[in-house]
C-alpha positions as CSV (number, residue, x, y, z in Angstrom):
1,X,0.0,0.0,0.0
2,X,1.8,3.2,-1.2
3,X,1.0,6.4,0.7
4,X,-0.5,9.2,-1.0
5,X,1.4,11.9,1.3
6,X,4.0,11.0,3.9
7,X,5.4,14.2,6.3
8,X,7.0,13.8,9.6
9,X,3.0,14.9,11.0
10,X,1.4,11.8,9.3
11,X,0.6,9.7,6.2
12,X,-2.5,10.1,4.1
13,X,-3.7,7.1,2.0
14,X,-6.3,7.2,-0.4
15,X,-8.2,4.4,-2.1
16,X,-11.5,2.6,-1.8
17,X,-12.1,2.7,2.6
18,X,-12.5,-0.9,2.8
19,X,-9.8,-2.3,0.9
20,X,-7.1,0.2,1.8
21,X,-8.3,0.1,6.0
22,X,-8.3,-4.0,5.3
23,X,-4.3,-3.6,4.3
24,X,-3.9,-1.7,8.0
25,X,-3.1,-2.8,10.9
26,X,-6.2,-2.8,13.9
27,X,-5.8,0.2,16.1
28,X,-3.1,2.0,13.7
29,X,-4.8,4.7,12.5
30,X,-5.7,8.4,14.1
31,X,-8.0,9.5,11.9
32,X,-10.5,7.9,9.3
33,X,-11.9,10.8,6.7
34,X,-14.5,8.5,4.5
35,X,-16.9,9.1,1.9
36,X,-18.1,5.9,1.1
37,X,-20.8,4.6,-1.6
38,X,-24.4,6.3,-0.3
39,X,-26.3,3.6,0.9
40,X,-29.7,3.2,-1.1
41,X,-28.4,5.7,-4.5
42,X,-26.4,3.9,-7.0
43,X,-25.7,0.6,-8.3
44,X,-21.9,0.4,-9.7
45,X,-22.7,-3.2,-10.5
46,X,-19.9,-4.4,-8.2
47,X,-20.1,-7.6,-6.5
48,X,-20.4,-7.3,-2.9
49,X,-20.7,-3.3,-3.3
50,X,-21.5,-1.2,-0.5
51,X,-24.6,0.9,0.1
52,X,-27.2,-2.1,-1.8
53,X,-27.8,-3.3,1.6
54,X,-31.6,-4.0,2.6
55,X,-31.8,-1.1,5.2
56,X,-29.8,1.7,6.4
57,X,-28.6,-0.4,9.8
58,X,-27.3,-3.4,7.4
59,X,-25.1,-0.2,5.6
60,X,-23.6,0.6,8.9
61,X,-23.3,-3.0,10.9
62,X,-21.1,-3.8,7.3
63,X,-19.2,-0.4,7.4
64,X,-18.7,0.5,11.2
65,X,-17.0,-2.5,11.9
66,X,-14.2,-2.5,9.7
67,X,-13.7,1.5,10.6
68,X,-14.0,1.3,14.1
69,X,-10.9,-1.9,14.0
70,X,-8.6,0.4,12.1
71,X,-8.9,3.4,14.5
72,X,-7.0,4.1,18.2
73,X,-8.9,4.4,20.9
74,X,-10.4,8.1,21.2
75,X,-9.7,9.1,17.8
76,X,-11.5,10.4,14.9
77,X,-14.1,9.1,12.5
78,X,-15.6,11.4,9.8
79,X,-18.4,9.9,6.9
80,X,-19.7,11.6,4.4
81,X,-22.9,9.3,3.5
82,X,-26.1,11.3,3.2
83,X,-28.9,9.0,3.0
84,X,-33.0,9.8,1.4
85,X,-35.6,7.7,2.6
């Protein structure tokens, strides 16, 4: 996994959430900036895609998980999913 910025403050990677936090170790990372596929609003005909699930609980239970791994404890989380029901 090649960084997309490295400094002596941090290292920013970008790529699709779940397979770049998958590549991470658990607990490694401060921060988590996300803006993953909005649940319920597009089909990119992807097996196993995100944001086809059933309900909007079934998006998050698939999505939290793997997020909440990745980060330390007390750290930050933002994601950038608006949903219309």
């Amino acid at each position: 996994m090649m960084p997309y910025f490295h400094s002596e403050t941090g290292i920013l990677y970008n790529g699709d959430v779940l397979e770049t936090l998958k590549q991470m170790p658990d607990k490694s990372a401060n921060c988590v900036v996300t803006s993953p596929p909005y649940w319920n609003l597009r089909n990119y005909f992807q097996e196993g895609q995100l944001g086809l699930e059933k309900t909007f609980n079934e998006y998050l239970n698939k999505l939290f998980p793997i997020l909440f791994n990745k980060l330390e404890l007390s750290n930050l989380l933002f994601v950038f999913s608006p949903t219309y029901e």
